[in-house]
SENUKE-402318 format. One record per residue (C-alpha): residue in one letter; y, x negated, z. Coordinates in Angstrom, 1 decimal. Each point is the difference from the previous one (the first is absolute). Layout:
("a", (Y, X, Z))
...
# end
This chain:
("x", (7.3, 16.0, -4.7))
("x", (2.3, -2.3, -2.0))
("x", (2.1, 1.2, -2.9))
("x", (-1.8, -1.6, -3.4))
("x", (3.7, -0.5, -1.7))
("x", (2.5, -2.2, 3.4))
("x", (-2.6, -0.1, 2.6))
("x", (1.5, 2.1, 2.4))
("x", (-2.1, 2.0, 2.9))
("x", (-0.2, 3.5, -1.8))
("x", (0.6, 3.5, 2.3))
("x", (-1.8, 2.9, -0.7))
("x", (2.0, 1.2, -2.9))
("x", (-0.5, 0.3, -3.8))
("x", (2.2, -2.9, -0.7))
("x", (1.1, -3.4, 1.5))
("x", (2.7, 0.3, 2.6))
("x", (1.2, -4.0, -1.0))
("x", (-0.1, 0.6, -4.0))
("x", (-0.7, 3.6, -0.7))
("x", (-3.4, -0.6, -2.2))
("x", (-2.4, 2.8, -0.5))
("x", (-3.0, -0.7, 2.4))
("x", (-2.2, 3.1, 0.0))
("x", (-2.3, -1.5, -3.2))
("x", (-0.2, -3.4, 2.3))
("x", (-0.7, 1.6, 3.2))
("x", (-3.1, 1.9, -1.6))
("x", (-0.9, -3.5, -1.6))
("x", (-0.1, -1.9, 3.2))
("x", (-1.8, 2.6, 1.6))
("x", (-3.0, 0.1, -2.2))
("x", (0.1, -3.7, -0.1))
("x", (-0.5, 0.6, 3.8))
("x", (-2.4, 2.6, -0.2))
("x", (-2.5, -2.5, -1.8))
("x", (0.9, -2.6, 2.3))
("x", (-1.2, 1.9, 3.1))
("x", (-3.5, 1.0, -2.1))
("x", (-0.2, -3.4, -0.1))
("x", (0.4, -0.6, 3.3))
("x", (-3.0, 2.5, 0.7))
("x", (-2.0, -1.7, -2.5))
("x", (0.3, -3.4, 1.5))
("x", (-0.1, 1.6, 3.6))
("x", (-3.8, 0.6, -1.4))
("x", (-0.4, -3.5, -1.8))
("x", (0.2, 1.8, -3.0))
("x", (1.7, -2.7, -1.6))
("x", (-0.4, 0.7, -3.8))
("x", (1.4, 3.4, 0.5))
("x", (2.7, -1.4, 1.8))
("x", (1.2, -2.5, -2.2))
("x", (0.2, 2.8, -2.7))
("x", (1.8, 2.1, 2.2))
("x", (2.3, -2.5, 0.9))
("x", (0.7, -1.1, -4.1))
("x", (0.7, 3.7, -0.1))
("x", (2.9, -0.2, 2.4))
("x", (1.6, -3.3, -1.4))
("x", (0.0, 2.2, -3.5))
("x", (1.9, 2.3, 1.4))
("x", (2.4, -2.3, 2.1))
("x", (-0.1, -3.9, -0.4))
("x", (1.9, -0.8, 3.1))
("x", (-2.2, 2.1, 2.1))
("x", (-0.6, -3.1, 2.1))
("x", (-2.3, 1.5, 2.8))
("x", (-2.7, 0.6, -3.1))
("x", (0.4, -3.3, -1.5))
("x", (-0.7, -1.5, 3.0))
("x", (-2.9, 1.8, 1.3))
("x", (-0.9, -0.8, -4.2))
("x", (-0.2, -3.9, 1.3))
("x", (-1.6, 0.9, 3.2))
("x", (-3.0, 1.8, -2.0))
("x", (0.0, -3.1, -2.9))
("x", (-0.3, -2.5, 2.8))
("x", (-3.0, 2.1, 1.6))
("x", (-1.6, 0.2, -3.2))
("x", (0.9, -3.9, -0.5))
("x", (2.0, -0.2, -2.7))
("x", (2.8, -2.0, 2.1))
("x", (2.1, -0.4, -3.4))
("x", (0.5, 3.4, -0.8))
("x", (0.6, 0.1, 3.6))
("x", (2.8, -1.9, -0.3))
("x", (1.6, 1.0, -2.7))
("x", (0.4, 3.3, 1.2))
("x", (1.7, -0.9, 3.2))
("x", (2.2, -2.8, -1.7))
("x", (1.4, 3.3, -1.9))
("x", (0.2, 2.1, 3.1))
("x", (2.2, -2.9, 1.6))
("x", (2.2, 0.0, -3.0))
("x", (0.5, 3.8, 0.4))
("x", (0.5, -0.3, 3.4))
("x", (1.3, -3.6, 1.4))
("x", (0.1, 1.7, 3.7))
("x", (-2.3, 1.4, 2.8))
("x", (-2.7, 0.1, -2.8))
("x", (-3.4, -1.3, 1.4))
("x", (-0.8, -1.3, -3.4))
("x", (1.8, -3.1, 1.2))
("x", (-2.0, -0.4, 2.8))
("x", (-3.2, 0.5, -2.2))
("x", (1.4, -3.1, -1.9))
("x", (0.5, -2.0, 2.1))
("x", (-2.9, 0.4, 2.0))
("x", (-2.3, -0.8, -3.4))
("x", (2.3, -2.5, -1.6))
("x", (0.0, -2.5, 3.5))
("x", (-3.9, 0.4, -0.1))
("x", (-0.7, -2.6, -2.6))
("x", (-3.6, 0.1, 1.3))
("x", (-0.3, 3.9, -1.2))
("x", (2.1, -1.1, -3.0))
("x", (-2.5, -2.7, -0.9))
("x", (-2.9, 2.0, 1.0))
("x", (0.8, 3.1, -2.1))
("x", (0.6, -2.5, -3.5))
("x", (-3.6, -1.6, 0.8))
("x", (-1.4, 3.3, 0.1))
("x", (1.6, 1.0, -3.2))
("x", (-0.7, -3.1, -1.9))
("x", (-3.9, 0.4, 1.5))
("x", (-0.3, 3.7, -1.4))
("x", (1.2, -1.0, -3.6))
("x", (-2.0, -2.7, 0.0))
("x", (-3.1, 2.5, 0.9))
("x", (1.5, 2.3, -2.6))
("x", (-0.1, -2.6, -2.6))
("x", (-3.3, -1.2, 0.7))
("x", (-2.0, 4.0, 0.4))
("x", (1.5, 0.5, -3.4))
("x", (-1.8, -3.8, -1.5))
("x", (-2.9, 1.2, 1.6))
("x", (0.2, -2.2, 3.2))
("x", (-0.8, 2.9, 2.7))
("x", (-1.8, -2.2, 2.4))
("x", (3.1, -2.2, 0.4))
("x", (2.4, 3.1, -0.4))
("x", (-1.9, 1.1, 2.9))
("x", (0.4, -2.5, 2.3))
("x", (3.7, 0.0, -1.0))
("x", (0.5, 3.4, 1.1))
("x", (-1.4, -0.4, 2.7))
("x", (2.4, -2.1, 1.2))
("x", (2.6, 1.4, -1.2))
("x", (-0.8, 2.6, 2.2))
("x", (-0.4, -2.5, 2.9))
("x", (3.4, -1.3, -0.3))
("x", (2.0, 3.4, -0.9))
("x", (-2.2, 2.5, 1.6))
("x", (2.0, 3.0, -1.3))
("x", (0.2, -1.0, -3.9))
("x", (-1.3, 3.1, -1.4))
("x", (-0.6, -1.5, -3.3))
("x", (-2.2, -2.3, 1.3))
("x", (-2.2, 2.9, 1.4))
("x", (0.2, 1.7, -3.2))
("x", (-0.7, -2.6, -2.2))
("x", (-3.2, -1.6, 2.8))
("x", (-1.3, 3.9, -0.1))
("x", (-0.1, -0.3, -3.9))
("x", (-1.9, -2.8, -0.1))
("x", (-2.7, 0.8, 2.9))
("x", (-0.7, 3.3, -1.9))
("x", (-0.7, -1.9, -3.5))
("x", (-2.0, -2.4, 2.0))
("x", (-1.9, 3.2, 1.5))
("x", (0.4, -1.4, 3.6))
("x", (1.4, 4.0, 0.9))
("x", (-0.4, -1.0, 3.6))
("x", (2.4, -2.1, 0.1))
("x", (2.4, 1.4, -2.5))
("x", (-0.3, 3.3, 2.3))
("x", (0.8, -2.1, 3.4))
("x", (3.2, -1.5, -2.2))
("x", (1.0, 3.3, -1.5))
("x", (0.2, 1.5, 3.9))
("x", (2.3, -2.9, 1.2))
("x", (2.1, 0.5, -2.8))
("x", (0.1, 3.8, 0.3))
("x", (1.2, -0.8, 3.7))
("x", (3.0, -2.3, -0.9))
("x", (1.3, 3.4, -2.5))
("x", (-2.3, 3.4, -0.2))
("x", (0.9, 1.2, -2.5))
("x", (0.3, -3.4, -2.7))
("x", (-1.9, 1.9, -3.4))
("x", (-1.8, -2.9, -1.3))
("x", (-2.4, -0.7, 3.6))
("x", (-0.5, 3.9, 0.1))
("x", (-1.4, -0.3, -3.7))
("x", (-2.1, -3.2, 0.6))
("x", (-1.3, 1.7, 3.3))
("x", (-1.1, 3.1, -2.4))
("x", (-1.8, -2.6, -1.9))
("x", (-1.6, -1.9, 2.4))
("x", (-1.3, 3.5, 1.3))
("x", (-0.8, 1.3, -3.1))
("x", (-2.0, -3.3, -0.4))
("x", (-2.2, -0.1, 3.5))
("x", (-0.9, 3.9, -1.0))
("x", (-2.2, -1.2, -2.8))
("x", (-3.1, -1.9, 0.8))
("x", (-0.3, -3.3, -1.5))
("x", (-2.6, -1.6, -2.2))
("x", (-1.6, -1.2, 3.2))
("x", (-0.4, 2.7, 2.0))
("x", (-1.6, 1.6, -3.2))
("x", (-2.6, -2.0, 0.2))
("x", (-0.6, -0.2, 3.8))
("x", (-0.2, 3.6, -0.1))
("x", (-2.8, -0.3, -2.7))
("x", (-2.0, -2.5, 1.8))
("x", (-0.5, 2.0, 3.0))
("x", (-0.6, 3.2, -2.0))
("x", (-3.1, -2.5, -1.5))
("x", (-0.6, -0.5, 3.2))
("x", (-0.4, 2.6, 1.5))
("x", (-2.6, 1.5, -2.9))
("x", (-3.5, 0.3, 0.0))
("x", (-2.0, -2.5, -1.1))
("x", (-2.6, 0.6, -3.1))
("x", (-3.1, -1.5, 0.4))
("x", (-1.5, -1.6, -2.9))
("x", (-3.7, 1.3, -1.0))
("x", (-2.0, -3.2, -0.6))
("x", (-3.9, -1.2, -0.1))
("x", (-1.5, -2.3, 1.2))
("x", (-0.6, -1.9, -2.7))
("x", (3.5, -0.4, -1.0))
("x", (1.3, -1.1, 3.0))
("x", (0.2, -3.7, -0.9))
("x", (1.6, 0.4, -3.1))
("x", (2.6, 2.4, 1.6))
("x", (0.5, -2.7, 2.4))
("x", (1.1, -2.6, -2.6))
("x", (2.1, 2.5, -1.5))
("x", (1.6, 0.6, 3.4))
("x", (0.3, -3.7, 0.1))
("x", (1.4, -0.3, -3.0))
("x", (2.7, 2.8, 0.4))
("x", (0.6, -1.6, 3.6))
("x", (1.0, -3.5, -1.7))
("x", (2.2, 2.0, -2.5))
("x", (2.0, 2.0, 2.4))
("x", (0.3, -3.6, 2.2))
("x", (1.8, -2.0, -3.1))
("x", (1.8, 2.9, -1.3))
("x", (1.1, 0.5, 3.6))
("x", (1.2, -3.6, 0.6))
("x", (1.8, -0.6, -4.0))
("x", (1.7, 3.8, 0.4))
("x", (1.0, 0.2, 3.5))
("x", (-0.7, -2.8, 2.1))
("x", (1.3, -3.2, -2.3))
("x", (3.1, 2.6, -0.8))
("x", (0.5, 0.5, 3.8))
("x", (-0.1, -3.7, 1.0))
("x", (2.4, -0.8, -2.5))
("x", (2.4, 2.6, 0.5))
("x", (-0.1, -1.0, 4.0))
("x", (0.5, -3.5, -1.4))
("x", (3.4, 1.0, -2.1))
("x", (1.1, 2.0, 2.9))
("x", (-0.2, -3.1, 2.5))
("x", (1.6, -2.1, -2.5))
("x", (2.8, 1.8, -0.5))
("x", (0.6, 1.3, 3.8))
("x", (0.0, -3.7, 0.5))
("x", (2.6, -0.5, -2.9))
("x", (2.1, 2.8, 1.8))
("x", (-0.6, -1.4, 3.5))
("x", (1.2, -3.3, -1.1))
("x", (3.0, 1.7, -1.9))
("x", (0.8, 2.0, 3.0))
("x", (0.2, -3.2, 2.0))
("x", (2.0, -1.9, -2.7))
("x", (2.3, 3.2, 0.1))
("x", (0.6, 0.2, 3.2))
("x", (0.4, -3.9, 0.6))
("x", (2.9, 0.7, -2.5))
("x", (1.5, 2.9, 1.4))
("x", (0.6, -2.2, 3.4))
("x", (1.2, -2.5, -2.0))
("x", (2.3, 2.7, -1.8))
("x", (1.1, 1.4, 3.5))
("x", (0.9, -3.2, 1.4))
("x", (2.3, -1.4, -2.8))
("x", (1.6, 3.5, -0.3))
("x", (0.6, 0.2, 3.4))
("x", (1.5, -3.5, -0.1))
("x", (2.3, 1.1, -2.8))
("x", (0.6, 3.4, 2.3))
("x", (1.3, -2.3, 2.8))
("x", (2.0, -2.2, -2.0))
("x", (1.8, 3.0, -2.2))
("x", (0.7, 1.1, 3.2))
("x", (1.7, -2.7, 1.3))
("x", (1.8, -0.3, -3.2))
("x", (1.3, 3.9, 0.5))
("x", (1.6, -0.2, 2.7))
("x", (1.7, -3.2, -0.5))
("x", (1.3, 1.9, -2.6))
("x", (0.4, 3.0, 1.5))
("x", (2.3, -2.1, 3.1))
("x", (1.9, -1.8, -2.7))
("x", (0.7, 3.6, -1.8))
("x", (0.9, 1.2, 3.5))
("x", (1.8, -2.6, 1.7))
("x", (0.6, -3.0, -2.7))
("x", (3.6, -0.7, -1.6))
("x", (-0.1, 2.6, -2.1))
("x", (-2.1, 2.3, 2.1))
("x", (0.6, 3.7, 0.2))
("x", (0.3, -0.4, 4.2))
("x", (2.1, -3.2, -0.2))
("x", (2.4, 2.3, -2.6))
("x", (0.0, 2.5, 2.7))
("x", (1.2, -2.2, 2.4))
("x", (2.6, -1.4, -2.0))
("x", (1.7, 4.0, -0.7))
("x", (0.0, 0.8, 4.0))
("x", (2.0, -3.4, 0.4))
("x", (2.0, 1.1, -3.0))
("x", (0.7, 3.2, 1.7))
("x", (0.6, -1.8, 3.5))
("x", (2.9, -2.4, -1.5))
("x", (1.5, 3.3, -1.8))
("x", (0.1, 1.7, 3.3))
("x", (0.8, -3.5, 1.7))
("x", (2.8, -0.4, -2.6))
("x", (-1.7, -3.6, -1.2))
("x", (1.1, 0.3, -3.1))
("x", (-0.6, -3.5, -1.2))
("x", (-3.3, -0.2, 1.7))
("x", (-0.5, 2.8, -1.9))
("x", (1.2, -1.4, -3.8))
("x", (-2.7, -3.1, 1.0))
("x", (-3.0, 2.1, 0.8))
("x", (0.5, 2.9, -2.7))
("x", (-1.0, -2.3, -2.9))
("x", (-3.5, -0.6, 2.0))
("x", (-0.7, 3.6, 0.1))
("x", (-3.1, 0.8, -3.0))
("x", (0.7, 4.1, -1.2))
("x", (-3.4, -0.3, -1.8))
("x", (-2.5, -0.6, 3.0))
("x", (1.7, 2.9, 2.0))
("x", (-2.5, 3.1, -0.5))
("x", (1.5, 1.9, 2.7))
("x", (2.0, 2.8, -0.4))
("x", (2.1, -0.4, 2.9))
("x", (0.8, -3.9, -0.2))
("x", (0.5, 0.7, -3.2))
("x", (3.1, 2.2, 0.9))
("x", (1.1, -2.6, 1.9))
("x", (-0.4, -2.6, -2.7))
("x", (2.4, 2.3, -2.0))
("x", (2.3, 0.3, 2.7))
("x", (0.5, -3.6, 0.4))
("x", (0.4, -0.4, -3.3))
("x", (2.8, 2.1, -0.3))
("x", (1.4, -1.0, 3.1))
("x", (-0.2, -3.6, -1.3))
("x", (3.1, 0.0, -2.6))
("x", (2.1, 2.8, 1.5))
("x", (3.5, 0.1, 1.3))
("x", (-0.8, 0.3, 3.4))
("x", (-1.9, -3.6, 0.1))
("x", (1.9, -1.7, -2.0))
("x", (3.0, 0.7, 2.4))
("x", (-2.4, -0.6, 3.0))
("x", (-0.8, -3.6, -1.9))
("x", (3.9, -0.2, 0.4))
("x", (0.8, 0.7, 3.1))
("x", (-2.5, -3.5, 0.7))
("x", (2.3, -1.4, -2.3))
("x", (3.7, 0.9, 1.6))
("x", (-1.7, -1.4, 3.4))
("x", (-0.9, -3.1, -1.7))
("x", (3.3, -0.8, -1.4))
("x", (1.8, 1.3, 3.1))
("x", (-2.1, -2.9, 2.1))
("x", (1.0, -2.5, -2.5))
("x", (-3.8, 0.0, -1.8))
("x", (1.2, -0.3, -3.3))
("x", (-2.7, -1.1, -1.8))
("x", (-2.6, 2.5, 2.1))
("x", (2.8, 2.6, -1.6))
("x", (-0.7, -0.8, -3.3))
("x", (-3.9, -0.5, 0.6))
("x", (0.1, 4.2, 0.9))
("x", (2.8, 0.6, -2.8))
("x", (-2.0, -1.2, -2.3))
("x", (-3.3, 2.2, 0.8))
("x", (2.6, 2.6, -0.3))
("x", (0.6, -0.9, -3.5))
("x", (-4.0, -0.9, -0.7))
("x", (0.1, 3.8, 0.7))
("x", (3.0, 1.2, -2.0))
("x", (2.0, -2.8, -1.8))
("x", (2.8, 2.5, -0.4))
("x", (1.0, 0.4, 3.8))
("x", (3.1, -1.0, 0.4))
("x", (0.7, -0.3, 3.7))
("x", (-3.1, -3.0, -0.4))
("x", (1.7, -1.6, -2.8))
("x", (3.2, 0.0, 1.9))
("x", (-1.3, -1.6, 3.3))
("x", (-1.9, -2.4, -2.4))
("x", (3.5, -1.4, -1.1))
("x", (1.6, 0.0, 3.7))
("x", (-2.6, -1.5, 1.6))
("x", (0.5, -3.1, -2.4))
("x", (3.8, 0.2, 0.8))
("x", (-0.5, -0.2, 3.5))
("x", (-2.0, -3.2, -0.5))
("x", (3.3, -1.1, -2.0))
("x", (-2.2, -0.1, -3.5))
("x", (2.2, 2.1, -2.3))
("x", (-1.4, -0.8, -3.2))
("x", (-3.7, 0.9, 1.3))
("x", (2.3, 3.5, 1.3))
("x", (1.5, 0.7, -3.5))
("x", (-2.2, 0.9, -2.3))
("x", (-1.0, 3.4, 3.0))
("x", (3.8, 1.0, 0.2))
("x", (0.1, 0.0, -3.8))
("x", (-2.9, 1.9, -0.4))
("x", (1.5, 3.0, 2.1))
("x", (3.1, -0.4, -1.7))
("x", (-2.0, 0.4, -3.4))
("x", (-2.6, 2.6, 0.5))
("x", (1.3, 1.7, 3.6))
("x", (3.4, 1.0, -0.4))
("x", (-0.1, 3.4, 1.9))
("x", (-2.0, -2.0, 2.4))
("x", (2.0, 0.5, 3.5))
("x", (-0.7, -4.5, 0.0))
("x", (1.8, 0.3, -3.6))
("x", (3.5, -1.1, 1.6))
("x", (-0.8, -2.6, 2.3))
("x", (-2.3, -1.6, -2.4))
("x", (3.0, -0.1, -2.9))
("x", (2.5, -1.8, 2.7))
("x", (-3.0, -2.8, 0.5))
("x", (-0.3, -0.3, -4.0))
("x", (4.0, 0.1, -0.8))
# end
C-alpha cells in the first residue's frame, strides 16, 4: 500500500514511517474499495456484468486510484461495447499509474487497431441512426439498422436492447425472445432484457385473437348438426333460398376477406422488395464504406509512424536527445571539455520525459559553467600557447569567456597570445581590462608591467 500524502511504501503501523501521516482512516478506505472490487470480480467471473460494473463504480468511490478496478471497469465496458467509456477509464488508470499498469497495454492494443476503431464508430453512428428513425416511426428501416449493428459489433448491448424493443411492439415475440437470450448471454444480469423477457412471456401466455377463433371453429366443428324439418313442397323454394344465401356468403367472403388478403400480400411483397433492394443498396455502401476507411486506416498509419520515428529519432527527437547527454557525460568523464561547450547547446531539456536522463540533463548543466571545466578548457589553452598555437589559444580562451566573460586567466592569455604574435595593440586592451576590473587577480601584476 502507498502512503496517500509522499507516496511512500506504508509498514504496518498507524502512521507513515516517511512523513508521519495518520493512515488508519485510509487503510479502512482502501480496503473497502477492495472489498467491492473482489465482488466484482465474482460477478464478472459469472458474466454478471451489470452487477459488476456497479460493484466496480462502488470501489472507485471509495478510492479513485484503485487502478486494478478501473481497469477491469474498461475490460467490462469493452465487453459490453462501449469501447469509449472503455477508454476513458484506462487513459485515467495510466495517469494514476504511468508503470507496470496493464491499462497501457489495453491501449495500445485498441488504439493500433484502426479497423476495431473504425468498426466500433460505424456501429455507433448505425444505432443512432436506428434510434432516430424508431422514434419518426421508421421501424422497418430501424430494424434493418440494428441488425447490423449487431453484425458489425456483436456485443453492443444497446443494440440488443433497443432491436428487443422494437420486435416486441412489432409482436414478432419469437424473435424478440431469441434476441433477448443472446443478449442475456453477453451480461446475465443487464435489467432492461430481464424486463423485456418478462414481457415477451407475459405476452405468449395470452392467446391471441387468432387462436380465439381457431379454437371456436373446431368447437363448431365438432357439434352436432340440426337437421332442418321441411316438406316436400317447399323444397324448391328452400333451394333458392339456399342459393341465394350461398351467393351472399361467396361476395361477402371475397370483398371482406379475400380482396383484403390479396392486397395485404400485395403491400407486403412491395415493401419486402423495397427492403430487399435497401438492404442491397446498404450493403453495397457499407463495402464501399469499409474500403475507403480502410484506405484512410493504412495511410494514417503510415503517417504515425513517420511521426512517431521523427518524435523518436529526428533532430529534436526524445532518442536523438538521449544520445546527445551519454556523449555529454562521455566527454565529462573523457575531459573533452570543448567538445563538450559545442554539443551542450544541441541538447532539448523539453523532449526528455525520463526521469533518469533527466538527472543527467541537470548534471550537465551544472557541470557546463563550473570551475572545474572552465579550468579543464584551460589547461587546452596553456598546451596551445606552449606549442606556439596562438590563435588555437585564443579560439578556447574565448569559449572560456562565452561561458564567463569575467575569468581572468582567459582574458589574460587572450592578450599574450597576441603579444607573442608581436601585435601589441590587438594585446592591450586584455591587460587593461585585468588591470581595471581584476586587481586581486594573481595575473593583476604581470598584466600592469604589459600596460605601463
Amino acid at each position: 500500500m502507498i502512503c496517500y500524502q509522499c507516496g511512500s511504501v506504508l509498514g504496518s503501523g498507524r502512521h507513515c514511517l516517511h512523513c508521519g501521516a495518520n493512515i488508519t482512516v485510509y487503510r479502512r478506505i482502501v480496503r473497502t474499495s477492495n472489498a467491492y472490487y473482489n465482488a466484482a470480480l465474482e460477478q464478472a467471473h459469472v458474466r454478471n456484468l451489470t452487477a459488476a460494473a456497479a460493484s466496480l463504480e462502488k470501489a472507485l468511490e471509495y478510492d479513485k486510484k484503485n487502478t486494478k478496478a478501473r481497469n477491469l471497469l474498461g475490460l467490462i465496458f469493452y465487453e459490453l461495447g462501449e469501447i469509449t467509456e472503455a477508454l476513458i477509464q484506462w487513459v485515467i488508470s495510466k495517469d494514476f499509474q504511468p508503470h507496470d499498469n496493464p491499462a497501457g497495454y489495453y491501449l495500445s492494443e485498441i488504439q493500433g487497431d484502426k479497423r476495431l476503431l473504425e468498426s466500433m464508430n460505424q456501429a455507433v453512428k448505425k444505432y443512432n441512426q436506428a434510434l432516430e428513425n424508431a422514434r419518426h416511426d421508421g421501424v422497418d428501416l430501424a430494424i434493418i439498422q440494428l441488425r447490423s449493428v449487431i453484425g458489425m459489433s456483436p456485443n453492443y448491448l444497446k443494440a440488443y436492447q433497443l432491436l428487443s424493443l422494437l420486435y416486441i411492439n412489432e409482436g414478432e415475440l419469437s424473435k424478440a425472445g431469441k434476441l433477448i437470450k443472446r443478449g442475456l448471454q453477453i451480461d446475465k444480469g443487464n435489467v432492461t432484457l430481464l424486463r423485456y423477457s418478462r414481457e415477451t412471456k407475459g405476452r405468449i401466455g395470452h392467446r391471441t385473437r387468432k387462436e380465439a377463433l381457431a379454437d371456436m371453429t373446431r368447437e363448431l366443428a365438432g357439434a352436432d348438426v340440426i337437421v332442418p324439418q321441411y316438406t316436400e313442397n317447399s323444397r324448391v323454394k328452400q333451394l333458392l333460398i339456399g342459393a341465394g344465401i350461398g351467393a351472399a356468403v361467396l361476395l361477402a367472403a371475397y370483398f371482406f376477406l379475400i380482396r383484403p388478403s390479396i392486397s395485404r400480400s400485395s403491400s407486403n411483397v412491395i415493401n419486402q422488395n423495397a427492403i430487399s433492394y435497401y438492404e442491397k443498396i446498404e450493403d453495397k455502401d457499407a463495402r464501399i464504406e469499409a474500403l475507403s476507411s480502410r484506405l484512410e486506416s493504412i495511410q494514417e498509419d503510415i503517417e504515425y509512424n513517420e511521426r512517431q520515428i521523427a518524435i523518436y529519432t529526428g533532430e529534436d527527437g526524445s532518442l536523438t536527445n538521449y544520445n546527445r547527454i551519454i556523449t555529454a557525460l562521455n566527454q565529462i568523464r573523457n575531459k573533452e571539455y570543448t567538445e563538450l561547450l559545442d554539443l551542450f547547446p544541441t541538447i532539448n531539456p523539453d523532449v526528455i520525459t525520463e526521469d533518469s536522463f533527466a538527472e543527467a540533463y541537470a548534471y550537465v548543466e551544472k557541470f557546463v559553467g563550473s570551475d572545474a571545466m572552465l579550468s579543464g578548457i584551460m589547461e587546452g589553452a596553456l598546451s596551445s600557447f606552449s606549442a606556439y598555437k596562438y590563435k588555437e589559444c585564443r579560439e578556447i580562451c574565448q569559449k572560456c569567456l562565452d561561458i564567463n566573460p569575467n575569468y581572468a586567466q582567459a582574458i589574460y592569455y587572450m592578450g599574450l597570445s597576441f603579444e607573442a604574435e608581436g601585435n601589441d595593440s590587438a594585446a592591450a586592451p586584455y591587460f587593461r581590462e585585468i588591470v581595471e576590473k581584476f586587481p586581486s587577480s594573481e595575473y593583476y601584476d604581470l598584466a600592469k608591467r604589459r600596460v605601463s
